[in-house]
C-alpha positions as CSV (number, residue, x, y, z in Angstrom):
1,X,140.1,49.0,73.1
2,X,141.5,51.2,70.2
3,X,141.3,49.8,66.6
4,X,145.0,49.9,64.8
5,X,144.5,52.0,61.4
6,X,145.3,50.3,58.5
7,X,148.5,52.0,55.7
8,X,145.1,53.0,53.6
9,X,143.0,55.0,56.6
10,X,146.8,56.4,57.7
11,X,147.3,57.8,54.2
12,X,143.7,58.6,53.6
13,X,143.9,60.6,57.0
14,X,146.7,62.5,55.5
15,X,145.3,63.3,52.1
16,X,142.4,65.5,54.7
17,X,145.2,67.6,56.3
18,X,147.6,68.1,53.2
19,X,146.1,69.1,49.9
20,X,146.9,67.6,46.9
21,X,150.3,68.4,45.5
22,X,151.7,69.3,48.5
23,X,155.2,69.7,48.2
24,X,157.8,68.5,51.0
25,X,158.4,71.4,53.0
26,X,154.4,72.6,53.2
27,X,154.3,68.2,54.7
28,X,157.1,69.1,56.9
29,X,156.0,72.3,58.2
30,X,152.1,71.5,58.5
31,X,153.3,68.2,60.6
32,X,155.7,70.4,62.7
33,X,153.9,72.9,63.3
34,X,150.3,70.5,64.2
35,X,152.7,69.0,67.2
36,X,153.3,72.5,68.0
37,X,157.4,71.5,67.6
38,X,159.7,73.8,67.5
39,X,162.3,75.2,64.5
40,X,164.6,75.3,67.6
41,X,163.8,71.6,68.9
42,X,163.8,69.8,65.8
43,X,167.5,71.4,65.0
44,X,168.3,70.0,68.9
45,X,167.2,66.9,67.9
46,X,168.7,66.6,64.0
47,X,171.7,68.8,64.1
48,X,170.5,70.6,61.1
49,X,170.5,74.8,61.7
50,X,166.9,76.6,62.0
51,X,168.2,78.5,58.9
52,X,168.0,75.2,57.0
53,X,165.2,74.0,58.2
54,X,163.6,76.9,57.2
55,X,164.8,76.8,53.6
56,X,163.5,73.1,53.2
57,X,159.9,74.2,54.9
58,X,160.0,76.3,52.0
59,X,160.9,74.0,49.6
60,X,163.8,77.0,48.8
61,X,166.6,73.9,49.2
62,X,166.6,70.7,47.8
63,X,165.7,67.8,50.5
64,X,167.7,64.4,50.4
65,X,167.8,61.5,51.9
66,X,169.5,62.1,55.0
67,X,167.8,65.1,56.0
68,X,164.3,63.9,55.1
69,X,165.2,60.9,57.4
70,X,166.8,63.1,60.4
71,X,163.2,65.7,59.9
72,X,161.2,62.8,59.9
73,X,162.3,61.1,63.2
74,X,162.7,64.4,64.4
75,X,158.6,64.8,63.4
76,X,156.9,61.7,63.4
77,X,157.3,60.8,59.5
78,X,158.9,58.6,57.4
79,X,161.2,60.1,55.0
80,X,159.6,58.6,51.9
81,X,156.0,60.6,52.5
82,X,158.5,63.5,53.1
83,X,160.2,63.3,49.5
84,X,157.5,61.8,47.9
85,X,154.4,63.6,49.9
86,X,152.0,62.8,46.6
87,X,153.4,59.7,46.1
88,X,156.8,58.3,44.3
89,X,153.9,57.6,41.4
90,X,152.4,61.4,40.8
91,X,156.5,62.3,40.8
92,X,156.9,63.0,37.0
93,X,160.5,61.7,37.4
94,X,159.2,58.2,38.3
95,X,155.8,57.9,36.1
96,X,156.9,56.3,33.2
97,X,159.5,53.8,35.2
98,X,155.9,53.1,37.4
99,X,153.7,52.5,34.5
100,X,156.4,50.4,32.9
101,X,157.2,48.3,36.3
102,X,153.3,47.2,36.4
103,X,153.5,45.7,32.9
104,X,156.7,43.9,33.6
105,X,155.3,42.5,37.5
106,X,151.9,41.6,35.6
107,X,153.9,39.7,33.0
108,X,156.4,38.1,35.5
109,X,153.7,37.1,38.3
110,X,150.3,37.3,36.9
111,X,147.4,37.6,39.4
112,X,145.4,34.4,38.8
113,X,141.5,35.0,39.4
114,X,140.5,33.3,42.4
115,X,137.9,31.3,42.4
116,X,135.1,32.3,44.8
């Protein structure tokens, strides 16, 4: 019998194969391309054109939503490690709305020590 991996061991599993700062499309292509799938298969199963595809593998067009959703069924992975493949928190965008969030959560619902 197979032990389920915990969130942690997935992501720490995925920090081995992707380096740090990996951007979306180097996620999407590595994952792709390590299940041997196919720029022609994945547009069969999203609808989005191989010439597309290839642009957001090479992070030379901007990735939303949708289409980091349709990829990521398409491949296996969810669309937030797709937009956010270092984490929403390394995105410079979302560091200061992150570090602010933790001081308002600690303030609203402080962790009580527990007793041991």
């Amino acid at each position: 019998m197979t032990k389920k991996k915990s969130n942690n061991e997935f992501l720490e599993m995925l920090n081995d194969f992707f380096p740090k700062n990996a951007t979306p499309g180097e996620l999407i292509r590595a994952k792709r391309t390590n299940y041997q799938i196919t720029l022609e298969e994945v547009e069969k199963a999203t609808g989005i054109s191989q010439s597309n595809l290839s642009l957001y593998e090479n992070d030379k067009k901007p990735l939303g939503y949708v289409q980091a959703t349709k990829i990521g069924l398409a491949i296996g992975l969810h669309p937030m490690t797709i937009l956010f493949p270092n984490g929403i928190e390394a995105d410079e965008r979302f560091k200061e709305i992150s570090r602010k969030s933790v001081e308002l959560l600690n303030k609203k619902i402080p962790l009580k020590k527990i007793a041991g």
